[in-house]
C-alpha positions in Angstrom: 0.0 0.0 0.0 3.1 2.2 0.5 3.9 3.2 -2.9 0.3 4.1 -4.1 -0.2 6.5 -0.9 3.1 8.0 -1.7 2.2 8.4 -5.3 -1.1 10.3 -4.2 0.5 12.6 -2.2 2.7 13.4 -5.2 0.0 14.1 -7.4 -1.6 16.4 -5.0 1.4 18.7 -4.4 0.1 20.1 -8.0 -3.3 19.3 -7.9 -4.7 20.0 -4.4 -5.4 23.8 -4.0 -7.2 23.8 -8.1 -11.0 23.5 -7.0 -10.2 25.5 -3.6 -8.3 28.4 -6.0 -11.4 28.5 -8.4 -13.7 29.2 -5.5 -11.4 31.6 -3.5 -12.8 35.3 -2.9 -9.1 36.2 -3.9 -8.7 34.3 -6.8 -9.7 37.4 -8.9 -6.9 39.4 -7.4 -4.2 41.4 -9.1 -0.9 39.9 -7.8 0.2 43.1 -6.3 -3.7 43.2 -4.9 -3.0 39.8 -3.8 0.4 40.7 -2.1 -0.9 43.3 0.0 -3.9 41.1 1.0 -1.5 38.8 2.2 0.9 40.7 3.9 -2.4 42.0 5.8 -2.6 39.1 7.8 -5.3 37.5 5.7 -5.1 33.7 5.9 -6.7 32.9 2.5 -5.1 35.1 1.0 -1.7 33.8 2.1 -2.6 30.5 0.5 -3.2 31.8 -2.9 -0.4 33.4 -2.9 1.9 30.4 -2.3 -0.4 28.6 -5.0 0.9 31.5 -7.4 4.6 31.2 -6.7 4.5 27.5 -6.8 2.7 27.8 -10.3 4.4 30.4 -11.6 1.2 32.4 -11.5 1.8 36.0 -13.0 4.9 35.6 -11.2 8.5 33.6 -10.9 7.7 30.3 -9.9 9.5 30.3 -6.6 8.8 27.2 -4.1 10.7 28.9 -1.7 8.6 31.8 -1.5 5.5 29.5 -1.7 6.1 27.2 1.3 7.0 30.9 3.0 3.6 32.0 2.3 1.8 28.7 2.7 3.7 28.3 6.4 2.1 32.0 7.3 -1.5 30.8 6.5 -1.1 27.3 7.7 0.4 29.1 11.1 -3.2 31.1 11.4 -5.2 27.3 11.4 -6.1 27.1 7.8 -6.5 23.2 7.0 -5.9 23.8 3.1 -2.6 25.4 4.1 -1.4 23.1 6.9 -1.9 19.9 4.4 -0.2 21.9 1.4 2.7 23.2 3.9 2.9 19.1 5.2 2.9 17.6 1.4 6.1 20.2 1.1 8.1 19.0 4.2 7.1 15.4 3.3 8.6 15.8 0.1 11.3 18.1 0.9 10.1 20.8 -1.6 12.0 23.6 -1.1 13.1 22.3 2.1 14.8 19.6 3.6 12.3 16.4 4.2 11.1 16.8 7.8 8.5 13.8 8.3 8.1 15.0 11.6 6.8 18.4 10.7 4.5 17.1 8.1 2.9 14.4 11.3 2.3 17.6 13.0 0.7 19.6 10.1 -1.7 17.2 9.3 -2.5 16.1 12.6 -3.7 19.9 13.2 -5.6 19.8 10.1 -7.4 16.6 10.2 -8.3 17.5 14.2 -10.3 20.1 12.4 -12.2 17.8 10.5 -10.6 18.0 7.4 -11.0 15.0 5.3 -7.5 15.6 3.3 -5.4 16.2 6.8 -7.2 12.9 8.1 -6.2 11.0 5.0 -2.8 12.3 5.2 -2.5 11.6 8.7 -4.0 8.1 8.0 -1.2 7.7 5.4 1.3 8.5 7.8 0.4 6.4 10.1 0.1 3.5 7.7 3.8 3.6 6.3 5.3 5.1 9.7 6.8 8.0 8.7 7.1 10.8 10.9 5.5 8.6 13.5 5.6 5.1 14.2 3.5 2.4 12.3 0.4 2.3 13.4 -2.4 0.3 11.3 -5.0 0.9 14.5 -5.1 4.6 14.0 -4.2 4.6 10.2 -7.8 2.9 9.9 -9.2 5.2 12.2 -8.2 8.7 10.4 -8.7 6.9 7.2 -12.8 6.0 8.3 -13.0 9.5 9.3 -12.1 10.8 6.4 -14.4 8.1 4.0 -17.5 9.3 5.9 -16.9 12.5 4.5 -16.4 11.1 1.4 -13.1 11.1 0.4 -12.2 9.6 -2.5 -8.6 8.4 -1.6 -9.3 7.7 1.7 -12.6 5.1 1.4 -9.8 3.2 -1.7 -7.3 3.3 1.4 -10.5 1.4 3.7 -10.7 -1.0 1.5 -7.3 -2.0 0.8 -6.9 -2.6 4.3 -9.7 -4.7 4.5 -8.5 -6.7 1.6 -4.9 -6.7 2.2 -5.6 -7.3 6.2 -3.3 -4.4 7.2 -3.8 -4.8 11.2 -6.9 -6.6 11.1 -8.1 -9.6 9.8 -9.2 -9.9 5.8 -12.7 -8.6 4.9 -13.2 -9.1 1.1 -17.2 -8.1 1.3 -15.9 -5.0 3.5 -13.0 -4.3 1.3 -15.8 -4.1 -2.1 -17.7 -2.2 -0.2 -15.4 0.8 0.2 -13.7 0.2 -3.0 -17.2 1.0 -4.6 -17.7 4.2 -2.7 -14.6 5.6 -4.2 -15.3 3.9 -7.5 -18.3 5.5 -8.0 -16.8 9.1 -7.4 -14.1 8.2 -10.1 -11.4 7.0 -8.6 -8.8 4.7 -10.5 -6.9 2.4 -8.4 -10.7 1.5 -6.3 -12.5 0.8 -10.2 -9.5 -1.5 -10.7 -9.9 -2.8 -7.2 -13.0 -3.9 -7.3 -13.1 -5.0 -11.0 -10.9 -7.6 -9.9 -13.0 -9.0 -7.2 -15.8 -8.9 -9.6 -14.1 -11.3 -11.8 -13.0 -13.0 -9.4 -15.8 -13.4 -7.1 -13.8 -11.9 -3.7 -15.9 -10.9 -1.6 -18.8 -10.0 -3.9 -20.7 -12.5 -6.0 -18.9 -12.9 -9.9 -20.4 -10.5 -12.4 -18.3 -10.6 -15.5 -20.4 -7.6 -17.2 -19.5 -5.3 -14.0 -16.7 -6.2 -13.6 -15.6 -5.3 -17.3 -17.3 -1.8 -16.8 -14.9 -0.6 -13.7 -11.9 -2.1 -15.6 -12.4 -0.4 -18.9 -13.3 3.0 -16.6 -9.7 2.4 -14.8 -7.8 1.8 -17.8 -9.4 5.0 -19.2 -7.3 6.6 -16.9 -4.3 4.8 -17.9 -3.8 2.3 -15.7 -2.3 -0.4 -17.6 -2.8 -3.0 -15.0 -6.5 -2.5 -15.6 -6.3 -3.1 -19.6 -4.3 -6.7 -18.9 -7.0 -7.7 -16.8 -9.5 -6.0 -18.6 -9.0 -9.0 -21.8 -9.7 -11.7 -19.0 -12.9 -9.8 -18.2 -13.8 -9.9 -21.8 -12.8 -13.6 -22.3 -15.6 -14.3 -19.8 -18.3 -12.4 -21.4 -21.1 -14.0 -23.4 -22.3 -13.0 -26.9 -23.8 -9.6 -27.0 -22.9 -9.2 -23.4 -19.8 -6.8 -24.7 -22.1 -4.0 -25.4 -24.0 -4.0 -22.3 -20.7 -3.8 -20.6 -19.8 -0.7 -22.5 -22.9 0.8 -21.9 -23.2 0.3 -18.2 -19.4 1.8 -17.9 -21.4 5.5 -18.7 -23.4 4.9 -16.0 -21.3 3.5 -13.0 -19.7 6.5 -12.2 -21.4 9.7 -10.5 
């Protein structure tokens, strides 16, 4: 499970503050509007701002500069901000990797209910870096953040539940999350439980389902998905290709 949570938090470093930046009050701002903003005190405002210097947004990319401005906000409790700020000290991204730090940043942002800080600090726990290993609690924060319905997190329920990470194996638990997350889009779950579909683990076999959440995760390019996606089809009866297909529109919300 290691390498896949690592390779989400990767993908978020560039991807997390997006929907949060369309939304913003300041995301309208001059740079020099949004400078002054910033240098008022305003929490928000400090976030975008490290958003633009780490894209290189109407001014010189500079991580530096946006882990500065990212550490101000994060300092005044923003959860966006204390995640982003954590990702950066995970990676060392324009700073030297402090695990530690990053525990800390996401503890205080998933104790404020935030489903991204709860799956971080789920993930943390899980590979036992910055703290020690700890499947108990990495199940805990990850539940918390599921119910909220977190994408990555209710895929990180069911892995545990089918890989039996601290607990005993659950297939029919394991499906269940890995639909939840599915259903909102999610790659790695669609492949997840595809595979128990055709397999029959822990749900009963249905070849045509199955199909449809492979052919949805390969779509995203997981090649994994498109090797076992030709089983699926081997298994499928005349005329039962099509209905496949079809269903694959409809599976995902």
């Amino acid at each position: 499970m290691k390498n896949t949570l690592l390779l989400f938090i990767t993908l978020l470093l560039f991807t997390f503050s997006v929907p949060q930046l369309a939304l913003s009050d300041t995301a309208s701002l001059s740079i020099k509007e949004l400078t002054a903003l910033a240098e008022q005190g305003d929490a928000e405002a400090q976030l975008d701002l490290g958003n633009r210097y780490r894209d290189g947004n109407e001014v010189k990319q500079d991580i530096k500069k946006a882990l500065e401005w990212y550490e101000k906000s994060a300092e005044q409790g923003l959860p966006r901000s204390q995640n982003m700020t954590g990702i950066m000290y995970f990676q060392g991204i324009g700073v030297t990797p402090e695990p530690q730090k990053a525990f800390i940043l996401f503890e205080k942002s998933a104790m404020q209910g935030d489903s991204d800080g709860e799956y971080f600090l789920g993930t943390m726990y899980n590979v036992g870096s910055g703290t020690e290993k700890d499947f108990k609690k990495s199940l805990e924060w990850f539940k918390k953040s599921a119910e909220q319905g977190n994408a990555m997190s209710q895929n990180s329920v069911g892995v545990m539940y089918r890989d039996g990470e601290g607990l005993e194996p659950d297939p029919a638990e394991a499906a269940k999350w890995f639909r939840k997350s599915a259903e909102q889009g999610h790659g790695e779950a669609q492949l997840s439980l595809g595979v128990m579909l055709l397999n029959g683990n822990g749900v009963s076999v249905d070849y045509v389902e199955s199909y449809a959440w492979l052919y949805l995760s390969f779509l995203q390019g997981n090649q994994t998905a498109r090797q076992r996606l030709g089983e699926a089809e081997s298994k499928l009866k005349k005329g039962q290709l099509k209905k496949a297909q079809k269903l694959a529109k409809n599976l995902v919300k």
